[in-house]
C-alpha positions as CSV (number, residue, x, y, z in Angstrom):
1,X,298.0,113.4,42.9
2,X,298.4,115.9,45.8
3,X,296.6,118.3,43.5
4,X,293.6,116.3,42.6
5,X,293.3,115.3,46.4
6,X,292.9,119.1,47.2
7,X,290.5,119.4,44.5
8,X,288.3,116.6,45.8
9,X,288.5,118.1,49.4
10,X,287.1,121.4,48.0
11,X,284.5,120.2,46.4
12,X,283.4,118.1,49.8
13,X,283.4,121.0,51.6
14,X,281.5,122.5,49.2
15,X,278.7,119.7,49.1
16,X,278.7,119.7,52.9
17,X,277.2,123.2,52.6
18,X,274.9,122.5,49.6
19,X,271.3,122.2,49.6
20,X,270.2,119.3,48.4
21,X,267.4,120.6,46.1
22,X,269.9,122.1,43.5
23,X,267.4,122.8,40.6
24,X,267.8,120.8,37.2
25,X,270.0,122.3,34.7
26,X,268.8,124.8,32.1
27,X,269.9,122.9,29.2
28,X,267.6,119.8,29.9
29,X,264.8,122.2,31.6
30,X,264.4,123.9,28.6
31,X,264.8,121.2,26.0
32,X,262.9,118.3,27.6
33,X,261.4,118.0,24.7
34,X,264.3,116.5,22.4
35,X,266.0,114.7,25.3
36,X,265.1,110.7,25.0
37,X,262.4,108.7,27.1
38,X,264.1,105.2,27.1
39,X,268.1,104.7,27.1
40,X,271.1,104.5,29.0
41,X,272.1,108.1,30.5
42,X,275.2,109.0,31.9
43,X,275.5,112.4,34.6
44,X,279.5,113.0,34.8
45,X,280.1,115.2,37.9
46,X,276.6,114.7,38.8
47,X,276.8,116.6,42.3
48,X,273.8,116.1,44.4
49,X,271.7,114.2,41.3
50,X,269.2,116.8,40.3
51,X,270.0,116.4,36.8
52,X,270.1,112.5,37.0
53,X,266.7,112.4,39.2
54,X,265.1,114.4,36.2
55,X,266.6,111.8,33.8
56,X,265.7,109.1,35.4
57,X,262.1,110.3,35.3
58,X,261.9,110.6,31.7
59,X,262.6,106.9,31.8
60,X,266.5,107.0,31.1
61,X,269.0,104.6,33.1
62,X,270.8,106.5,34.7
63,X,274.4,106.2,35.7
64,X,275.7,109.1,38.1
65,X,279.5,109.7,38.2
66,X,281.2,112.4,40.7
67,X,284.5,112.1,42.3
68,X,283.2,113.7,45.9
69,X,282.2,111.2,48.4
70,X,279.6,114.1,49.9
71,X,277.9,114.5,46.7
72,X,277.6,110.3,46.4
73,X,276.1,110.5,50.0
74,X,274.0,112.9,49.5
75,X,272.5,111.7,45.9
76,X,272.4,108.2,47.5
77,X,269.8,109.8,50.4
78,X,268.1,111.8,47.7
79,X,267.8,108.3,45.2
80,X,267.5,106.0,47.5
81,X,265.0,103.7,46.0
82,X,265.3,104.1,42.8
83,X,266.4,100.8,40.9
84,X,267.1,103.2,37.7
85,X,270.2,105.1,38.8
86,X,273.1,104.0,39.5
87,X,275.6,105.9,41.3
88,X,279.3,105.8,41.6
89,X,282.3,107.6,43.6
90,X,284.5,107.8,40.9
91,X,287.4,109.9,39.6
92,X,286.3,110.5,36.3
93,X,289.4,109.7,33.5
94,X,290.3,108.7,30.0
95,X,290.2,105.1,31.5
96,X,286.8,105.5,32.5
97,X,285.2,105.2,29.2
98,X,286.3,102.0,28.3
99,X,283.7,99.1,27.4
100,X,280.3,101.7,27.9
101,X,277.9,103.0,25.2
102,X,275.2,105.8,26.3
103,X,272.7,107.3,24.6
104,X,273.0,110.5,26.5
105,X,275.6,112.2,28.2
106,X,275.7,114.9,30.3
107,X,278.5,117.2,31.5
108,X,277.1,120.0,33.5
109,X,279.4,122.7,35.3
110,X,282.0,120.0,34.9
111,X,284.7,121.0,32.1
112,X,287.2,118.4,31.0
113,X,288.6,118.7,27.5
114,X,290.9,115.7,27.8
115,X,288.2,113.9,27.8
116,X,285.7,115.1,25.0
117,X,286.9,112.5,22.8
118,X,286.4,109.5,25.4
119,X,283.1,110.9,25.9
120,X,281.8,111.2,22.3
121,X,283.6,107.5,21.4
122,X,280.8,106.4,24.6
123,X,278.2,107.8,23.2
124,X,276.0,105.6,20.7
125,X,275.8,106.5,16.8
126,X,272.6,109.5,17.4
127,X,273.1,109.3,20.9
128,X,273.4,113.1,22.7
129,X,276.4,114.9,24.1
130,X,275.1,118.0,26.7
131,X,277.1,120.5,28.0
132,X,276.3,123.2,30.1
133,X,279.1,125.1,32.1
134,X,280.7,128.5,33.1
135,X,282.3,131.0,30.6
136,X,284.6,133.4,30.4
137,X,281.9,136.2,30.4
138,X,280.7,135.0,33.8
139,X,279.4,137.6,35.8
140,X,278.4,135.8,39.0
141,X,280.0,134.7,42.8
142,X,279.6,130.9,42.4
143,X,281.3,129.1,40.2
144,X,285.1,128.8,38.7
145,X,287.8,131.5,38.3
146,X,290.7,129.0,37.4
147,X,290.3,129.7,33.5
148,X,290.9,125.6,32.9
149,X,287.1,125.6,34.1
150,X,285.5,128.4,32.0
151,X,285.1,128.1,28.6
152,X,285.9,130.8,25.4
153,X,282.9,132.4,23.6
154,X,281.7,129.7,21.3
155,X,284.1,127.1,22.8
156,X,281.2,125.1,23.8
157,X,280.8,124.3,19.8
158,X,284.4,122.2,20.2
159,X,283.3,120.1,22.7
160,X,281.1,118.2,20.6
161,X,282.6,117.9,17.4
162,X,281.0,115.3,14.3
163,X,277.9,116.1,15.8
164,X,274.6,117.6,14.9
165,X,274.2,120.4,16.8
166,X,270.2,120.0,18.2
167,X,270.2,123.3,20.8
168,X,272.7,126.1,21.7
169,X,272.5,129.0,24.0
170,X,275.0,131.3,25.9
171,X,274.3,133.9,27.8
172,X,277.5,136.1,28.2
173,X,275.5,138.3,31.2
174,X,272.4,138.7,33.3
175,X,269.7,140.0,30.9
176,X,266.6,140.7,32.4
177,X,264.1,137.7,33.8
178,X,266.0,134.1,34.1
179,X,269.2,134.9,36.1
180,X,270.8,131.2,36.1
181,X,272.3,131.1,32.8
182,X,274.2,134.6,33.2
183,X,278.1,134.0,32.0
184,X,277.1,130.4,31.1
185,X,276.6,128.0,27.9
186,X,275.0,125.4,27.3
187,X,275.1,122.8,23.6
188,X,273.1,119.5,22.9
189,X,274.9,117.8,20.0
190,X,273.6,114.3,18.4
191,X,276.3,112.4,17.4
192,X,276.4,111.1,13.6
């Protein structure tokens, strides 16, 4: 407990300093085109709500999960309004997942592999799982050094087993142009 407290206080320290106008995440940026217009979405760890505020405006319900009471008050300023998102301060576990069915969720920069199989029993029959989070290859400031957080090359692949595997990149280190996927991966898998 005392270590999940310390956890949550670092990552309200961190939102205090955060800007709220995070950019969306690469992995729905670049495959907009796949993602579904109509649905129930779930963001876990959604942070300051970029990724659910694009979601929501592809016509998704949203529902956005983080366990840091900044990040809720500051996605609650962002969203405020909008009758398609619903957030929650919540301390994402196995016990989470019961009784809900979504047709998309997302896990970006949030890594919990006790939890894979919760989230694919939650997600509806050709509903999608996304993942987009640090590796091991990371060659960048932010992000996590605790190797719980970081996944192995090709890792990603195990986080979304039984499904159809729609998109898949990983970019091990900065290359020249786009920056923000440098020692990161990112999967869309469509469950069967």
């Amino acid at each position: 407990m005392e270590k999940m407290n310390e956890l949550i206080s670092k990552w309200n320290n961190h939102y205090k300093n955060t800007s709220i106008t995070t950019p969306v995440a690469a992995v729905l940026h670049e495959n907009s085109a796949i993602l579904p217009k109509k649905g129930i979405a779930l963001d876990i760890g959604c942070g300051t709500g970029a990724n659910s505020y694009f979601l929501a405006n592809l016509g998704m319900e949203v529902h956005a999960w983080d366990f840091s009471e900044v990040a809720i008050q500051l996605i609650s300023s962002r969203l405020k309004g909008r009758e398609n998102i619903n957030i929650k301060n919540l301390n994402i576990t196995k016990g989470s997942f019961a009784n809900v069915n979504f047709d998309l969720v997302l896990c970006c920069h949030y890594l919990d592999r006790k939890i894979t199989d919760e989230i694919y029993n939650a997600t509806k029959i050709g509903g999608l799982i996304i993942y987009q989070t640090f590796t091991e290859e990371k060659k960048r400031v932010d992000g996590p050094s605790n190797p719980d957080y970081l996944l192995k090359y090709k890792e990603v692949f195990s986080l979304i087993k039984d499904c159809r595997v729609l998109a898949y990149r990983e970019q091990p280190s900065r290359r020249f142009g786009d920056s923000s996927m440098a020692g990161k991966a990112y999967i869309i898998g469509q469950k069967k």
